[in-house]
C-alpha positions as CSV (number, residue, x, y, z in Angstrom):
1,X,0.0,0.0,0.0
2,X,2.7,2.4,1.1
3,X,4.7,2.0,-2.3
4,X,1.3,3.0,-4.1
5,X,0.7,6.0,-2.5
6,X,4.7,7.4,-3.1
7,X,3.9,6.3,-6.7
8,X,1.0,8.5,-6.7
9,X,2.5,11.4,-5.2
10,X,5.5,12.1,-7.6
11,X,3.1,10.9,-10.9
12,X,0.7,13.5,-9.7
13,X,2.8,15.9,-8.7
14,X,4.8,15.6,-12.6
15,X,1.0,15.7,-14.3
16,X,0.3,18.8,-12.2
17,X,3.4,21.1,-13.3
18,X,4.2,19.5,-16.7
19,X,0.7,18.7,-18.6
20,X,-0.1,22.7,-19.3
21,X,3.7,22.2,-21.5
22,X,4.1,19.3,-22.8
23,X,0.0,17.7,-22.4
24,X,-0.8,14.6,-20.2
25,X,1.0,11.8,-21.2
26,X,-0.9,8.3,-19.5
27,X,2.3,6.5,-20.3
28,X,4.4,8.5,-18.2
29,X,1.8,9.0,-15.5
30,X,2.0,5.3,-14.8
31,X,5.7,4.5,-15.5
32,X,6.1,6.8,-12.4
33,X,3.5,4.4,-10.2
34,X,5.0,1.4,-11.6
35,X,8.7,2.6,-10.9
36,X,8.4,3.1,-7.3
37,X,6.9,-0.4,-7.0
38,X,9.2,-2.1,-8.6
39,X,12.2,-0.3,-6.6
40,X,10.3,-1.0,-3.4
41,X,10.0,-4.6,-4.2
42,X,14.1,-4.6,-5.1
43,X,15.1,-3.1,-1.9
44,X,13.0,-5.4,0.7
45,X,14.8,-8.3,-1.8
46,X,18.0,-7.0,-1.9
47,X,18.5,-5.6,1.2
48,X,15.0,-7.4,3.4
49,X,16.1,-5.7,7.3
50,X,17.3,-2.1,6.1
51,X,14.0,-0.8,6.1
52,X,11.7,-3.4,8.2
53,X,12.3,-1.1,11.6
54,X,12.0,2.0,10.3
55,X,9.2,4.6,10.5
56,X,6.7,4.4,7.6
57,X,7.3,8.2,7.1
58,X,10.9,7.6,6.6
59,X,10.4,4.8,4.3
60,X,7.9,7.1,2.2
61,X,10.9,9.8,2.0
62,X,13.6,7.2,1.6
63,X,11.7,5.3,-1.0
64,X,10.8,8.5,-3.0
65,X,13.9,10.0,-3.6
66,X,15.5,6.6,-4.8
67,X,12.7,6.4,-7.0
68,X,13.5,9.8,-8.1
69,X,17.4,9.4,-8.2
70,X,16.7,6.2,-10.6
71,X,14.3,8.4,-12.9
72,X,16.7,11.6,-13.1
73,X,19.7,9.0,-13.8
74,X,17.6,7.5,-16.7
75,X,16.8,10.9,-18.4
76,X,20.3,12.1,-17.6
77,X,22.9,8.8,-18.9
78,X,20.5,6.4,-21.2
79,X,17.4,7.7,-22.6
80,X,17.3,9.5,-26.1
81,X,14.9,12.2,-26.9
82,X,14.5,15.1,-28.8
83,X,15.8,18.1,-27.3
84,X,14.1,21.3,-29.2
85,X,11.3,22.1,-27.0
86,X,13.6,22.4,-23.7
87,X,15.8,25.1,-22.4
88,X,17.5,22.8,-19.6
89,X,18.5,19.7,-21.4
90,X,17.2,16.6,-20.3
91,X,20.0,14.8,-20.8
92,X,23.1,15.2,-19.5
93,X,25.4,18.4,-20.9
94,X,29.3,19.3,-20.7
95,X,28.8,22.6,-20.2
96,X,26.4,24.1,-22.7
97,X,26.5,21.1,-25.1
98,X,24.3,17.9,-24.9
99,X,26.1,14.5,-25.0
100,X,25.3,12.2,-27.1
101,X,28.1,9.3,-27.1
102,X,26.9,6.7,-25.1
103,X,30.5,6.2,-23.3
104,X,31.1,10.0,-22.2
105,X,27.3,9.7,-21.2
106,X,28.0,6.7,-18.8
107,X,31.6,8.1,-17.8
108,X,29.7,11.1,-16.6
109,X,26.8,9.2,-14.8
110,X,29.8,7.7,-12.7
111,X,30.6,11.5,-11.3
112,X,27.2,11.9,-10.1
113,X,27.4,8.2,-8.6
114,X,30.7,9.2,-6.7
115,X,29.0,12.4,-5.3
116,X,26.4,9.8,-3.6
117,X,29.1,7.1,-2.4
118,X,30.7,9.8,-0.8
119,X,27.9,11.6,0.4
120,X,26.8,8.5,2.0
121,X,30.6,7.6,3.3
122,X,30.6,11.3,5.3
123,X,26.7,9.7,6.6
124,X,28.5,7.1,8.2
125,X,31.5,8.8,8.9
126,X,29.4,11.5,10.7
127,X,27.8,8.8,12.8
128,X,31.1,7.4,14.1
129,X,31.5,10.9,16.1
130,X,30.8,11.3,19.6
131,X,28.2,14.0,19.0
132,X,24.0,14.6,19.9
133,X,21.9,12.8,17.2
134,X,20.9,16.3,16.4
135,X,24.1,17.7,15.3
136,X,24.4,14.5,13.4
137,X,21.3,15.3,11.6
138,X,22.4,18.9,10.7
139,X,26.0,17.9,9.2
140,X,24.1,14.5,7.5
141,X,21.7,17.3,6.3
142,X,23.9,19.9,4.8
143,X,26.0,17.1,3.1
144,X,23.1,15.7,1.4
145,X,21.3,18.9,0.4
146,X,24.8,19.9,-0.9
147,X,25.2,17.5,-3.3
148,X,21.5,18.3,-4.3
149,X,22.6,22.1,-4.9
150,X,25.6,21.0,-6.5
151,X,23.7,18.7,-9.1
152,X,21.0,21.4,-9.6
153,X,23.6,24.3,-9.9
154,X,25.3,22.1,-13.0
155,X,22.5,21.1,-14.6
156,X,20.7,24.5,-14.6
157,X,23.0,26.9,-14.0
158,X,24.8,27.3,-17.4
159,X,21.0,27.8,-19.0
160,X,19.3,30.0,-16.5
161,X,22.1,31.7,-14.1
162,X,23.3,30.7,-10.9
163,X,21.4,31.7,-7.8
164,X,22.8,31.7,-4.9
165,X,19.4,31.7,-3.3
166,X,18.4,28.5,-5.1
167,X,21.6,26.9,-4.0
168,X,21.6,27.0,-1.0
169,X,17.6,26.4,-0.3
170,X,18.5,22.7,-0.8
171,X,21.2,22.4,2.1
172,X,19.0,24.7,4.4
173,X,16.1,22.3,4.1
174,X,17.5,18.8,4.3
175,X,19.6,20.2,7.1
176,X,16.5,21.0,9.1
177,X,14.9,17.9,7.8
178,X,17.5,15.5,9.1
179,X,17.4,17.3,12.2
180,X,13.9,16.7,13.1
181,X,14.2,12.7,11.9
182,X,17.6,12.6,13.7
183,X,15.4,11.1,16.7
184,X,13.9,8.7,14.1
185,X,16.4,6.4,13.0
186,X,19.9,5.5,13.9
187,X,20.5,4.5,10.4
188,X,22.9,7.3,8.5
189,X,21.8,5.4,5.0
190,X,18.3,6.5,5.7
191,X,19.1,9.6,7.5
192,X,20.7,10.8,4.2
193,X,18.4,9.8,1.9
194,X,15.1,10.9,3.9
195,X,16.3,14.2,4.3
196,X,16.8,14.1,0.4
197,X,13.3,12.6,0.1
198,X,11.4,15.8,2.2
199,X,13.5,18.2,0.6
200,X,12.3,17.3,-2.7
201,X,8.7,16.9,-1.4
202,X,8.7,20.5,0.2
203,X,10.5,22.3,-2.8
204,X,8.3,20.5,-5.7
205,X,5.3,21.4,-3.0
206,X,6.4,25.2,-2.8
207,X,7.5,25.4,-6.5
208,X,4.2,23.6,-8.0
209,X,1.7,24.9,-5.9
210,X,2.8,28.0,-3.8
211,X,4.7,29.8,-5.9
212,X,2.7,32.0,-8.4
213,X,2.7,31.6,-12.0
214,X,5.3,28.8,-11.6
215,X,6.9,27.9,-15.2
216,X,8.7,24.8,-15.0
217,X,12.2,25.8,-15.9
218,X,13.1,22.9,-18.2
219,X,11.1,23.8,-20.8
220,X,11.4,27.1,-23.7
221,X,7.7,27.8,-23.4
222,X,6.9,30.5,-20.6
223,X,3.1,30.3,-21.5
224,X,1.1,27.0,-21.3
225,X,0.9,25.2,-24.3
226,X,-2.1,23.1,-24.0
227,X,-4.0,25.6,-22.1
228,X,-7.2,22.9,-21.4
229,X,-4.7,21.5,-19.3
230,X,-4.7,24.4,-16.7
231,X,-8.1,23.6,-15.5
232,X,-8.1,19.9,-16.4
233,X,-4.8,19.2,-14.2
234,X,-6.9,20.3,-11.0
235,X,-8.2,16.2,-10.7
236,X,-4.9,15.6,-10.0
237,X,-5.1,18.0,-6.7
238,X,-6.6,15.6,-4.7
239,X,-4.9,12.4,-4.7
240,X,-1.9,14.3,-4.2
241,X,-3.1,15.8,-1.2
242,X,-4.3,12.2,-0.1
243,X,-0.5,11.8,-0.1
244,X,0.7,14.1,2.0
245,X,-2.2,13.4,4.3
246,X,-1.2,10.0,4.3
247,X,2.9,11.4,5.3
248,X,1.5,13.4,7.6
249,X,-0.9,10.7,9.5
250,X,2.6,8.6,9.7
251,X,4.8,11.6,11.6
252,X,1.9,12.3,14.1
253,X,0.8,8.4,14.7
């Protein structure tokens, strides 16, 4: 059940900001469901204890931001698609220019993968020290959100400008968020991760439903495209909502 409803919640949050650009596309709506499920299913088989003792709400953040690690690596290192109707590249860029070689694509997947290893080694590094859980949370925190900024400062930077104010937004919030789960967990795997996990679910919340006249940056329109889609997109309001009631029925019970 849990894996369903983080399923839900990133496909309806991605039909919510994208289908006014680039219209609603079914296939992609359920790939999203179907992706989570699947990575849920691999990690209680490859790895059955790491998440069996944990709180559900930490397995909803964890879980979501592998699930969203996985898809962003896919767009990034393997999958081909036309580029034209995107400012920010999907796929992965050297600088300004797109790569298409399938080797220097994979080479450059393995940066982002050391920027995780070691992200994860500092986790467990931080653990080892004789500090308050709290203080672990905050340097766990920073290190992830860091790496977050650091991905989102290369990949958008060199198309829209860097902002300082968007760079360091990430480490600010997964440093508060992995100090209020510090108490949670004793794990530094899922300490590092989670914190990822709410980040993203409190930016995409702020960006895609706060913010006013949000554009999703990726893409050269700055008007709507398929404008039926501005009103139509509303049916995906409440499911999504269902999921954060759901995150937020797990932190209080």
């Amino acid at each position: 059940m849990l894996p369903l409803v983080i399923g839900l919640h990133v496909a309806c949050y991605g039909a919510y900001k994208d289908s006014p650009y680039e219209n609603f596309i079914m296939r992609k709506f359920i790939r999203e469901i179907v992706l989570v499920l699947i990575i849920s299913v691999l990690i209680s088989f490859i790895f059955p204890s790491l998440l069996q003792k944990e709180k559900p709400y930490l397995v909803f953040a964890f879980i979501l931001v592998v699930s969203r690690i996985v898809t962003e690596m896919y767009k990034l290192f393997i999958r081909v698609e036309d580029q034209n109707h995107y400012k920010i590249p999907s796929q992965v860029h050297f600088f300004r220019s797109v790569v298409k070689d399938r080797k220097r694509r994979f080479l450059l997947s393995t940066v982002v993968l050391f920027f995780l290893a070691a992200g994860v080694f500092l986790a467990y590094k931080i653990d080892t020290f004789q500090l308050p859980a709290q203080v672990k949370g905050l340097l766990t925190g920073l290190f992830a959100g860091l790496i977050i900024a650091l991905g989102g400062a290369y990949k958008d930077g060199f198309f829209e400008g860097f902002s300082f104010r968007k760079f360091f937004r990430s480490p600010v919030v997964t440093s508060i968020c992995a100090l209020l789960i510090s108490s949670s967990t004793s794990n530094p795997l899922i300490l590092f991760f989670a914190s990822m996990g709410f980040e993203r679910m409190i930016v995409e919340f702020y960006k895609g439903f706060i913010k006013v006249d949000y554009v999703p940056g990726k893409f050269k329109a700055e008007q709507p495209i398929y404008t039926s889609w501005i009103s139509k997109r509303k049916i995906f309001i409440l499911p999504y909502t269902f999921t954060w009631v759901t995150m937020l029925f797990f932190i209080i019970s």
